[in-house]
N, CA, C and O of each residue as an XYZ file, in Angstrom:
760
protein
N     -18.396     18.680      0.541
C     -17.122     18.871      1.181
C     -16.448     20.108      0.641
O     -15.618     20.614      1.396
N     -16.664     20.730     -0.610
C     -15.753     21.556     -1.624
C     -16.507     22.707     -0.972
O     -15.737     23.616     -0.662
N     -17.946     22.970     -0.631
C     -18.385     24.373     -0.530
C     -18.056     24.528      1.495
O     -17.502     25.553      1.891
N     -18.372     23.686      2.281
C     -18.477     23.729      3.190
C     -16.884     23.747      3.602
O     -16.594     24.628      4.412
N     -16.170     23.183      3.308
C     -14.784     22.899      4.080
C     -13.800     23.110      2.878
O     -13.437     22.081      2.307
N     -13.379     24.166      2.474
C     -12.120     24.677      1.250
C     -10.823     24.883      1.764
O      -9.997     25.148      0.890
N     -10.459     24.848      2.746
C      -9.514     24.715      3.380
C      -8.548     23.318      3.258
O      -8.893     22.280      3.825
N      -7.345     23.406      2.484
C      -7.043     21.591      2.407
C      -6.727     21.048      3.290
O      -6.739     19.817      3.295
N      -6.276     21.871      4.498
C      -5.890     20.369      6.057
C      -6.566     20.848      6.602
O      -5.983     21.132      7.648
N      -7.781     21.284      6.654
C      -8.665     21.214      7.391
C     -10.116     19.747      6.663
O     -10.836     19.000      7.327
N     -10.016     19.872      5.396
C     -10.760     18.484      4.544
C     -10.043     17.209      5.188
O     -10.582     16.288      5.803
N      -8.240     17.451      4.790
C      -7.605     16.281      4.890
C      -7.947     15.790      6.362
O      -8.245     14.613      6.562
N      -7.891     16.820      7.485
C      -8.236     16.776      9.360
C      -9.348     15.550      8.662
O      -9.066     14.369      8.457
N     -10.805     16.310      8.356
C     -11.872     15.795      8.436
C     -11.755     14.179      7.875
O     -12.085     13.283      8.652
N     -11.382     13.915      6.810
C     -11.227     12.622      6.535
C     -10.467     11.406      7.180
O     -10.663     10.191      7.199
N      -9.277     12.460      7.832
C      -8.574     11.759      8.549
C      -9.724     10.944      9.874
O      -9.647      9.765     10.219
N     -10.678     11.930     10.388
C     -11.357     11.379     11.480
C     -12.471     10.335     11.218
O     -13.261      9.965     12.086
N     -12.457      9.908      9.973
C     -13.139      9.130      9.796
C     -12.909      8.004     10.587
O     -13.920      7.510     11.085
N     -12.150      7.625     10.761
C     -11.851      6.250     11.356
C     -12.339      6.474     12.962
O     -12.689      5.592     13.746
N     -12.280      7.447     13.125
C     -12.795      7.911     14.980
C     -14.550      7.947     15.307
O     -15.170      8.241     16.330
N     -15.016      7.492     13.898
C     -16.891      7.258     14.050
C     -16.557      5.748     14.565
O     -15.836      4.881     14.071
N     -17.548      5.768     16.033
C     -17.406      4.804     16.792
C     -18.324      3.716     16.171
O     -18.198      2.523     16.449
N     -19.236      4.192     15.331
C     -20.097      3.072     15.029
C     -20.063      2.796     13.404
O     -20.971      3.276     12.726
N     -18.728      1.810     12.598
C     -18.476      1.955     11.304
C     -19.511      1.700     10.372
O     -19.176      1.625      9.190
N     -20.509      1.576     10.621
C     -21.868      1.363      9.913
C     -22.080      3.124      9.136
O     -22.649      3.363      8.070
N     -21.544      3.948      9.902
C     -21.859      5.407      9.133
C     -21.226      5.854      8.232
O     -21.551      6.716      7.415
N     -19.954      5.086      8.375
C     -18.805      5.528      7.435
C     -19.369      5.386      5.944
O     -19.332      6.237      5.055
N     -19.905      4.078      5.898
C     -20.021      4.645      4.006
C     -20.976      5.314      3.672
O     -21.593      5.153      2.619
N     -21.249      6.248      4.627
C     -22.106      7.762      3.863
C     -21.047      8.822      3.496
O     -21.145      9.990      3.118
N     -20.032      8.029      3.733
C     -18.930      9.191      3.319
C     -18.034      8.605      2.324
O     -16.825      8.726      2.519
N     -18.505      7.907      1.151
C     -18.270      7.676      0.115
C     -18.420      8.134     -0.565
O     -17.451      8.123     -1.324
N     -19.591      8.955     -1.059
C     -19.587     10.031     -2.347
C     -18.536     11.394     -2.097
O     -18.146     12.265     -2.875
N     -18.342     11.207     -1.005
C     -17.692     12.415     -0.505
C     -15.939     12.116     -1.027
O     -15.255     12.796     -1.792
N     -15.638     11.056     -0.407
C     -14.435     10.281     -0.896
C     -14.067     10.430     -2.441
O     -13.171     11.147     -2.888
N     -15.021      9.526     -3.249
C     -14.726      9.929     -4.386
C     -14.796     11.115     -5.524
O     -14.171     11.426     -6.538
N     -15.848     11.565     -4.816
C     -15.780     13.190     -5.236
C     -14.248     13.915     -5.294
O     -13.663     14.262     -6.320
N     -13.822     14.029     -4.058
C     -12.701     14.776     -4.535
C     -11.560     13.592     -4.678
O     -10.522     14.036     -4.187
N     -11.335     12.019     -5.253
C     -10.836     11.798     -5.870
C     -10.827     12.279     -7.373
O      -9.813     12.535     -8.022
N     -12.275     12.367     -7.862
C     -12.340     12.484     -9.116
C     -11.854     14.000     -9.500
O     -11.383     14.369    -10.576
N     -12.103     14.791     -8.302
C     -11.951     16.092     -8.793
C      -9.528     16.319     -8.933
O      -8.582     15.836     -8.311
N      -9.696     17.348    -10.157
C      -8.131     16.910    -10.275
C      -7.655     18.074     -9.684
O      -6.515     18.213     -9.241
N      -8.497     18.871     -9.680
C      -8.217     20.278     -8.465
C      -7.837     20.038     -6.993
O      -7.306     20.890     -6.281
N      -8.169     18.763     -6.602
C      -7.837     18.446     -4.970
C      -7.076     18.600     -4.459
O      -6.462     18.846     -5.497
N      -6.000     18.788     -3.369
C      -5.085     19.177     -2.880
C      -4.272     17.644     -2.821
O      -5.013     16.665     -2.900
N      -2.897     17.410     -2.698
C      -2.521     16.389     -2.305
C      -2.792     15.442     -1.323
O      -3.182     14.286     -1.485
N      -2.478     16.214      0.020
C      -3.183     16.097      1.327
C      -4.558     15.470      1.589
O      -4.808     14.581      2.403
N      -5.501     16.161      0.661
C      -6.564     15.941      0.487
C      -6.657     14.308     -0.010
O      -7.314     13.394      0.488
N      -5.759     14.304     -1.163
C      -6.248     13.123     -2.051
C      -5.400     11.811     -1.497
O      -5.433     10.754     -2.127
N      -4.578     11.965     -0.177
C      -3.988     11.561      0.118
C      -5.005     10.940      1.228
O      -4.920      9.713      1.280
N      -5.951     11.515      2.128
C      -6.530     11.346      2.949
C      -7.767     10.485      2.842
O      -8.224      9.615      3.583
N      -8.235     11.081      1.498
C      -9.346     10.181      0.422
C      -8.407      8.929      0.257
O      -8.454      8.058      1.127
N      -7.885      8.847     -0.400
C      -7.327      7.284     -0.382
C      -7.069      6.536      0.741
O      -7.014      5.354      0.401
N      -6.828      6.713      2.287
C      -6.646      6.407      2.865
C      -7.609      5.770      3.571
O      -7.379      4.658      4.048
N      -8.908      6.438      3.742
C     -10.251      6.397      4.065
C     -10.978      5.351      2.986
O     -12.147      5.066      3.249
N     -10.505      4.876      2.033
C     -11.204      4.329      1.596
C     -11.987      2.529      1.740
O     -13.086      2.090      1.400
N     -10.456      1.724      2.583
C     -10.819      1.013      3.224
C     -11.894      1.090      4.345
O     -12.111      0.151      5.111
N     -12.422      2.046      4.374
C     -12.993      2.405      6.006
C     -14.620      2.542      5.615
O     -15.436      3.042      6.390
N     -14.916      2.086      4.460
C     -15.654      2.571      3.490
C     -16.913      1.361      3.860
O     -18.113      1.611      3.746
N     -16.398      0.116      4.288
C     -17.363     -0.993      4.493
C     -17.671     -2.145      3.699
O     -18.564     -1.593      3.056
N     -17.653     -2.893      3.398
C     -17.794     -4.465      3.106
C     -18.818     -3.999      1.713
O     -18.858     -4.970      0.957
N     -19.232     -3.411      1.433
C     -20.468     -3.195      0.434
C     -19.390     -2.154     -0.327
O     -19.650     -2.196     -1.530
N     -18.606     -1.509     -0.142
C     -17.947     -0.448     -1.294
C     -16.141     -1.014     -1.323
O     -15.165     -0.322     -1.610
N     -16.167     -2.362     -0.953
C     -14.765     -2.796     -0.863
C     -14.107     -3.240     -2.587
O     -12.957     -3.240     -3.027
N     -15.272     -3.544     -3.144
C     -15.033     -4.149     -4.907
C     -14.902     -2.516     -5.522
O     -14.124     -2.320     -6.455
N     -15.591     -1.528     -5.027
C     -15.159     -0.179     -5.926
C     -14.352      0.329     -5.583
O     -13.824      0.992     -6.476
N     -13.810      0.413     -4.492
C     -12.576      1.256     -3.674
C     -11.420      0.522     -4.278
O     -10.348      1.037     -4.597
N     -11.765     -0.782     -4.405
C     -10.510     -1.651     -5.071
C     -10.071     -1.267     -6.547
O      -8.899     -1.168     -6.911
N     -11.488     -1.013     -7.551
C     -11.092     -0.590     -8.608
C     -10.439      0.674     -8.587
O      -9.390      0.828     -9.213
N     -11.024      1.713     -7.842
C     -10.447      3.395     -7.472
C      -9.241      3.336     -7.235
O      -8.571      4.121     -7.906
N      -8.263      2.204     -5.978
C      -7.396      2.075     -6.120
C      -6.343      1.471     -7.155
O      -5.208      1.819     -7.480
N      -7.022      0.625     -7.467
C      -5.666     -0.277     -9.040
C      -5.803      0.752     -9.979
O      -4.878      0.777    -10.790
N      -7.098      2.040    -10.201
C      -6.314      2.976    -11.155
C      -5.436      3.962    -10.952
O      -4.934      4.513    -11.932
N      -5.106      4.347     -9.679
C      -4.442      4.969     -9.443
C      -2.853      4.293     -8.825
O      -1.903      4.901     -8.330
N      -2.986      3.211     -9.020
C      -1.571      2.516     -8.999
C      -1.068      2.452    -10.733
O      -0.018      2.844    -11.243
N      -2.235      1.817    -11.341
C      -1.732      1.897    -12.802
C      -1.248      2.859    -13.240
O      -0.233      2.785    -13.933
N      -2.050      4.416    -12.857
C      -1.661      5.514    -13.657
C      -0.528      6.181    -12.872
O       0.099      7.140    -13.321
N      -0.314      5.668    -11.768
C       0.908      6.204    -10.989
C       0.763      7.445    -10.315
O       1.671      8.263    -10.170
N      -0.537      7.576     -9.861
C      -0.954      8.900     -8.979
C      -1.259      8.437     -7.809
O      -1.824      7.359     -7.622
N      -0.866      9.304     -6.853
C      -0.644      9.094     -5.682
C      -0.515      7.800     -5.561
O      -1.380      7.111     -5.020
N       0.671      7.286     -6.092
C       1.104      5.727     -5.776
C       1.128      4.827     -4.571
O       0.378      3.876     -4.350
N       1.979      5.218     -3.929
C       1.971      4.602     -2.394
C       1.172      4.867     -1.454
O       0.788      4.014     -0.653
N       0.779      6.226     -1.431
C      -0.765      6.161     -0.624
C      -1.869      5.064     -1.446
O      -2.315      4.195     -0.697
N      -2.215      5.023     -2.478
C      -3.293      3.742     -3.192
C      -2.608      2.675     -2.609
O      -3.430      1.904     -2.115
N      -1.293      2.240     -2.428
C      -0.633      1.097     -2.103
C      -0.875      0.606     -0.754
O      -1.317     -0.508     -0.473
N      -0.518      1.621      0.137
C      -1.069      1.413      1.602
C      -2.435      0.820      1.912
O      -2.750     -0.205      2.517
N      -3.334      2.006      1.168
C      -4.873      2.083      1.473
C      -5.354      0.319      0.623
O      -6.375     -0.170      1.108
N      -4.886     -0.263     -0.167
C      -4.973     -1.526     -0.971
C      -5.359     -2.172      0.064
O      -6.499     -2.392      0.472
N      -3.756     -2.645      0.716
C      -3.750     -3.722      1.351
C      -4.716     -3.557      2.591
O      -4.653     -4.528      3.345
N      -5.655     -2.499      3.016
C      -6.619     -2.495      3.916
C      -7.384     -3.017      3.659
O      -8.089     -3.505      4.542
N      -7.762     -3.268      1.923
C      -9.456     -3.835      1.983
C      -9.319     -5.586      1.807
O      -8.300     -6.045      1.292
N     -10.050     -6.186      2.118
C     -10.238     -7.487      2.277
C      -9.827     -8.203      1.161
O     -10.043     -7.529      0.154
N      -9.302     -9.334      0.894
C      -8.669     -9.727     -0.123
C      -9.301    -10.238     -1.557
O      -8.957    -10.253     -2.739
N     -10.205    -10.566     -0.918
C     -11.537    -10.991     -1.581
C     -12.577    -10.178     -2.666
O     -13.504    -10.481     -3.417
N     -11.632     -8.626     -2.158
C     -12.303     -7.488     -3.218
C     -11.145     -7.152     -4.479
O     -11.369     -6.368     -5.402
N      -9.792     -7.973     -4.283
C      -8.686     -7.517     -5.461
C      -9.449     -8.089     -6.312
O      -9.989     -9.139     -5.963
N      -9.692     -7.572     -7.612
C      -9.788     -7.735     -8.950
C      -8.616     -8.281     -9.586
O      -7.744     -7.564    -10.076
N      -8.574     -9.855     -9.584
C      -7.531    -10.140    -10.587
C      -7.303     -9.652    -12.179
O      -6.159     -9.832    -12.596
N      -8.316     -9.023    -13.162
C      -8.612     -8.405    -14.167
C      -7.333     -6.786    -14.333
O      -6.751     -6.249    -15.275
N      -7.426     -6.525    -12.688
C      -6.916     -4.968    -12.459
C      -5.478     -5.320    -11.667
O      -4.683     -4.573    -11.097
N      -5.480     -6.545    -11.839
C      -3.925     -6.980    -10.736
C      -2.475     -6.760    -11.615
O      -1.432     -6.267    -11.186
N      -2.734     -7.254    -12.901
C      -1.554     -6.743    -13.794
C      -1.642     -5.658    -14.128
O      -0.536     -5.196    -13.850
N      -2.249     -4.850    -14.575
C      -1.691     -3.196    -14.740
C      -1.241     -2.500    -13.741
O      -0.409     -1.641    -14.033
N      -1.645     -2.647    -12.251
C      -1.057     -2.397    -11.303
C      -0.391     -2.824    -10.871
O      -0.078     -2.178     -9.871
N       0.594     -4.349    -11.071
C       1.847     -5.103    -10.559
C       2.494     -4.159    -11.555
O       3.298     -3.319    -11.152
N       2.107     -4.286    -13.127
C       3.397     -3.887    -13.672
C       3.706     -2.397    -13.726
O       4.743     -2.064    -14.299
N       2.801     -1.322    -13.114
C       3.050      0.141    -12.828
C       4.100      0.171    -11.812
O       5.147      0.785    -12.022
N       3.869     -0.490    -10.670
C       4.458     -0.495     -9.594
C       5.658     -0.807     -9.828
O       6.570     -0.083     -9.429
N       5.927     -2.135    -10.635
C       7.614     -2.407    -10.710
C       8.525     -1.444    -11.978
O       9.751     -1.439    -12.091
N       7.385     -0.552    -12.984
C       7.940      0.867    -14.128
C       8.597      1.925    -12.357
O       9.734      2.382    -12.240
N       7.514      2.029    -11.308
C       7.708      2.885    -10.216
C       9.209      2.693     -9.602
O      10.212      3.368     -9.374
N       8.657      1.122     -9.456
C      10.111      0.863     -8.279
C      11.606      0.854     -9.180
O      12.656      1.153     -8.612
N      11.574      0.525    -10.452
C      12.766      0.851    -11.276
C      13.123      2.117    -11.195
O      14.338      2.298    -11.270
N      12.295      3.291    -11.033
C      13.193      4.634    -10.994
C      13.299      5.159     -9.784
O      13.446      6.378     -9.704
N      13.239      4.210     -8.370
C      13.453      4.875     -7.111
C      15.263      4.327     -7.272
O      15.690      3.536     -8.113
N      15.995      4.974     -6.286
C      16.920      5.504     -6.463
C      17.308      4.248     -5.102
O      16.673      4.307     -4.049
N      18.404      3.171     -5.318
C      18.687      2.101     -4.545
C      18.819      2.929     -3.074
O      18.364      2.389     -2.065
N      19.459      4.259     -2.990
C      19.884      4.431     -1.517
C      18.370      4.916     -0.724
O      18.259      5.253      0.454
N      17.410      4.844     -1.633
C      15.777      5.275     -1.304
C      15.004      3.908     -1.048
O      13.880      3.972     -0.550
N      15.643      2.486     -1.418
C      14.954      1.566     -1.351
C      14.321      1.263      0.138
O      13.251      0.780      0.507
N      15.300      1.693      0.715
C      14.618      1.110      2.569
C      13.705      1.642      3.150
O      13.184      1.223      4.183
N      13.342      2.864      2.401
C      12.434      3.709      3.013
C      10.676      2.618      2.907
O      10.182      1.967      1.986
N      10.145      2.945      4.577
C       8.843      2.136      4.343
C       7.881      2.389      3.309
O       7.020      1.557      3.023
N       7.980      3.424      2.774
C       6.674      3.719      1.198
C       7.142      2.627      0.409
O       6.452      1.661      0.081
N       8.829      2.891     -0.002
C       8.991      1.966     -0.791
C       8.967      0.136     -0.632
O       9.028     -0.695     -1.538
N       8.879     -0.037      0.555
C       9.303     -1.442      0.783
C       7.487     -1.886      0.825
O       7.185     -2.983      0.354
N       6.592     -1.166      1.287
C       4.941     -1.260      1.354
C       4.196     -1.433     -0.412
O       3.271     -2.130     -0.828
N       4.833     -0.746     -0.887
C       4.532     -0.440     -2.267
C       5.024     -1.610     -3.302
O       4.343     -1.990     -4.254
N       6.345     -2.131     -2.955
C       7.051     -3.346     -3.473
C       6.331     -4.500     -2.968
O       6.119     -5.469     -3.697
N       5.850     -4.440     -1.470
C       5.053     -5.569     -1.233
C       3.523     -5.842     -1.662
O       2.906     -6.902     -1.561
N       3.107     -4.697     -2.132
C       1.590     -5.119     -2.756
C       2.106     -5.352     -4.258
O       1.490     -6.246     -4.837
N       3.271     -4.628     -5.120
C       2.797     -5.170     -6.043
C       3.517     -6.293     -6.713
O       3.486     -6.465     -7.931
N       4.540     -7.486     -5.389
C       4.489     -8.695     -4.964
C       3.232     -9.411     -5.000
O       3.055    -10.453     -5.631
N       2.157     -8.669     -4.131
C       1.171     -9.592     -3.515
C      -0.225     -9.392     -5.542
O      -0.833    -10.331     -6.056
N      -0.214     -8.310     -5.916
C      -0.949     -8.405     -6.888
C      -0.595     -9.082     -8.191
O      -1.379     -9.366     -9.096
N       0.806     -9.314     -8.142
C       1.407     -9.961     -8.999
C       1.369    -11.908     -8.738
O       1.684    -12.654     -9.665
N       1.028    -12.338     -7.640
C       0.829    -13.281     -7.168
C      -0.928    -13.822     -7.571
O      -1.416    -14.851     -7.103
N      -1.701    -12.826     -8.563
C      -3.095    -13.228     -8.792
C      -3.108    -13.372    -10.353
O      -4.036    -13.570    -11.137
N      -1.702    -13.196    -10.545
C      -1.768    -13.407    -12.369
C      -1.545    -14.463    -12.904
O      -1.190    -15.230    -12.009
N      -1.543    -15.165    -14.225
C      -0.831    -15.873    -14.391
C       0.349    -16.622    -14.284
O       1.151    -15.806    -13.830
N       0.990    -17.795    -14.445
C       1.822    -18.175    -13.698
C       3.065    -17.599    -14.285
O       3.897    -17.310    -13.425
N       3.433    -17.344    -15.567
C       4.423    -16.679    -16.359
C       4.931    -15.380    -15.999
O       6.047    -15.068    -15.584
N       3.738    -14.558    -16.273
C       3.270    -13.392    -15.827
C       4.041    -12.881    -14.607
O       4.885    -11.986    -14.663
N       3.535    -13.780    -13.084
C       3.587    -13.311    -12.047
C       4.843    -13.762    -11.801
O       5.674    -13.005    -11.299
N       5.039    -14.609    -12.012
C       6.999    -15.066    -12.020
C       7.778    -14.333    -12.528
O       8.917    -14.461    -12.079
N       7.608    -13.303    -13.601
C       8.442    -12.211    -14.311
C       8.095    -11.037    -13.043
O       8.911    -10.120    -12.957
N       7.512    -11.034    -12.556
C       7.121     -9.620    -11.786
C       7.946     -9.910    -10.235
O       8.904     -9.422     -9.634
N       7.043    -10.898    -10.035
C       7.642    -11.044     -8.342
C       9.350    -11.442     -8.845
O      10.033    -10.935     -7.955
N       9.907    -11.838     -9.444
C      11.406    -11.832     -9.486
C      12.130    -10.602     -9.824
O      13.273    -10.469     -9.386
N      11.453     -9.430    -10.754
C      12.069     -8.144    -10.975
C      12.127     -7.305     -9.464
O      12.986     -6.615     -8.914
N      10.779     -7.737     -9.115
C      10.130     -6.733     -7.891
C      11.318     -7.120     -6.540
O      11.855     -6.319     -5.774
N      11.492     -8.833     -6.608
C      12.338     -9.256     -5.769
C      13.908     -8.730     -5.422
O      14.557     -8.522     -4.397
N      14.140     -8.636     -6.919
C      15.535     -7.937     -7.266
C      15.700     -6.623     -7.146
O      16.809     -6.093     -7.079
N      14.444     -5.917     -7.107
C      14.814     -4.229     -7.323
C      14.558     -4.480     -5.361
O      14.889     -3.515     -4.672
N      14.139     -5.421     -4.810
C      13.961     -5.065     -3.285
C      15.249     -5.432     -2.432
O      15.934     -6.445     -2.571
N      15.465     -4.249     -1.386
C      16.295     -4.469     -0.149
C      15.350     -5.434      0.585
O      14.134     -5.600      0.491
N      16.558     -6.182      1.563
C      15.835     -7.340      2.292
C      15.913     -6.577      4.102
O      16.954     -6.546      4.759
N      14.497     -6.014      4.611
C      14.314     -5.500      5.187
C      13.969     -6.700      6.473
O      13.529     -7.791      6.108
N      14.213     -6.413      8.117
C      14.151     -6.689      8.910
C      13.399     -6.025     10.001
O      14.189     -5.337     10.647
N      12.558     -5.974     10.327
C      11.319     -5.698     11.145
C      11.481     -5.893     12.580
O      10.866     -6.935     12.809
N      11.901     -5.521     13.509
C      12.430     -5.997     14.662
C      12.025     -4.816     16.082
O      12.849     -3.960     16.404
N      10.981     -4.919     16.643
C      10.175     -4.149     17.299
C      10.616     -5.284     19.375
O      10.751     -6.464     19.698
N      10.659     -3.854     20.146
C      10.291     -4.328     21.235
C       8.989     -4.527     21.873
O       7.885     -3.983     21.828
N       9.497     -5.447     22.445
C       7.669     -5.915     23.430
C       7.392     -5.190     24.405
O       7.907     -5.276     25.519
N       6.648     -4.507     24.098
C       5.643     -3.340     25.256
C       5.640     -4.136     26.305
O       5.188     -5.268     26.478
N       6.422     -3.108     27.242
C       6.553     -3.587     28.825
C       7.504     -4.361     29.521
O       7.637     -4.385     30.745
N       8.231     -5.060     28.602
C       9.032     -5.992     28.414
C      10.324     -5.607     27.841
O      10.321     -4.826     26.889
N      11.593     -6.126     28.372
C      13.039     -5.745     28.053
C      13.031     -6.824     27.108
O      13.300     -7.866     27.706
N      12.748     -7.098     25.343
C      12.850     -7.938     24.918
C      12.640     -7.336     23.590
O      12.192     -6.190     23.563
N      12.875     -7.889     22.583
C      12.663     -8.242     21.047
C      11.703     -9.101     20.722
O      11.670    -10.204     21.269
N      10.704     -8.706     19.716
C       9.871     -9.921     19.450
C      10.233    -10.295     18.331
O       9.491    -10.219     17.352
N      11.390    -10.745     18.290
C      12.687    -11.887     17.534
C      14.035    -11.849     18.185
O      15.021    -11.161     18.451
N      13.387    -13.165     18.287
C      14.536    -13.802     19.027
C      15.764    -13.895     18.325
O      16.876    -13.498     18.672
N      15.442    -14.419     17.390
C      16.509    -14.835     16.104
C      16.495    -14.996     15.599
O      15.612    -15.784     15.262
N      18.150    -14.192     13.968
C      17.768    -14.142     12.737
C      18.981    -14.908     12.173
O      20.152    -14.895     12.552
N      18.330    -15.646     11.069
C      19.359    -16.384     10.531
C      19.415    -15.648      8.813
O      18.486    -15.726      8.010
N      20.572    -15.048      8.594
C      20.702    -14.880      6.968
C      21.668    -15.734      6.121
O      22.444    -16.570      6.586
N      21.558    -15.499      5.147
C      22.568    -16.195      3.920
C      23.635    -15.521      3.995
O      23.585    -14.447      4.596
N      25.006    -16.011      3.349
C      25.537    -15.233      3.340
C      25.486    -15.048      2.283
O      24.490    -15.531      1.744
N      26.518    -14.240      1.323
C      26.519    -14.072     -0.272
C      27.957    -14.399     -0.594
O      28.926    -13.667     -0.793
N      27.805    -15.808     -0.588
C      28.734    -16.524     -0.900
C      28.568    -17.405     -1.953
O      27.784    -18.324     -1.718
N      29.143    -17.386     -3.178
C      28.568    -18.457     -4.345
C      29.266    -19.956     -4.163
O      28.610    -20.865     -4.671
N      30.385    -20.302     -3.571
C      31.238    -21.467     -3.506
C      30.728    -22.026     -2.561
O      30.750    -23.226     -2.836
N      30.073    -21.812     -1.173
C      29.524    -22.232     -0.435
C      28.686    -22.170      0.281
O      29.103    -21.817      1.384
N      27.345    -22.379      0.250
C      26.684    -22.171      1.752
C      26.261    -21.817      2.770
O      25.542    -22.659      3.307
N      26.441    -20.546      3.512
C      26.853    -20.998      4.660
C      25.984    -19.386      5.444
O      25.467    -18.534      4.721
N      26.003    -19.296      6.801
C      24.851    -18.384      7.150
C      25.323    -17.824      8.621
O      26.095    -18.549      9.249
N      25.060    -17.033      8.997
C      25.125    -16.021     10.059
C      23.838    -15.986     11.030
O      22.732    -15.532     10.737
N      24.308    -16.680     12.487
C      23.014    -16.395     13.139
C      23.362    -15.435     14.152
O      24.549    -15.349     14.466
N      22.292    -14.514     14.853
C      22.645    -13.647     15.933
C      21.479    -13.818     16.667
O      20.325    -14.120     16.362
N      22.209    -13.481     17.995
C      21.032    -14.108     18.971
C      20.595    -13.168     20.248
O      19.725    -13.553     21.029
């Protein structure tokens, strides 16, 4: 990839099209390629951004290494939220509970220095939710200290998309709490 294609959005193009090989059986010949310029520290962002992304795409046989490739680069806090995204692509069955706490607790060192009026942004709310979901493979102590920090440093986001074709919401209706300590009591809209 480094001698043939040196150009960085023209690599990042190429990786990006991975997902456009109609027959995913070819894709993991493009695994050495992947981690190659992960490993390399010369890579362009773009680049290493595109490699991580591709890595789910990688196939059922490279889903346990892509998993490790990713929890180190959540641990060490490089390219964070792209590893975060590209995570939750591979099958669940390939998280390494061994690699689940160094990467819950990078993620919530991460999410402590994003800046509250930055919380809503989708990197951050994607990134808070995996390392929710990796913190959920630890111990029970453990993962209860994490998912409650992670809980607290999170805005409570609402997802609310129209139905293709259709004059409608696919939610109907939301019921919240209020933040009331003396009583009870909740807000529905319809």
């Amino acid at each position: 990839m480094g001698g043939h294609c040196s150009d960085p959005e023209t690599r990042a193009t190429l990786i990006d099209s991975l997902i456009l090989l109609a027959d995913p059986s070819f894709r993991p010949a493009f695994e050495p390629l992947l981690t190659g310029a992960l490993a390399d520290a010369t890579t362009p962002g773009n680049v290493r951004s595109a490699a991580l992304s591709a890595l789910p795409l990688m196939g059922p046989e490279n889903a346990g290494t892509n998993f490790r490739i990713l929890a180190a680069h959540l641990r060490d806090g490089r390219d964070l939220t792209a590893a975060a995204r590209a995570v939750t692509q591979l099958p669940r069955d390939a998280w390494d509970k061994e690699l689940a706490a160094p990467a819950a607790e990078a993620i919530l060192a991460w999410a402590r220095t994003v800046p509250v009026a930055k919380r809503t942004a989708q990197d951050y709310v994607e990134t808070v939710q995996v390392g929710t979901e990796m913190a959920a493979l630890l111990p029970a102590v453990q993962s209860t200290r994490i998912r409650k920090e992670l809980f607290d440093l999170s805005v409570r986001v609402f997802v609310i998309k129209a139905v293709r074709e259709q004059m409608r919401y696919d939610t109907t209706r939301l019921v919240v709490e209020a933040a009331s300590r003396s009583k009870s009591s909740s807000k529905t809209w319809t």
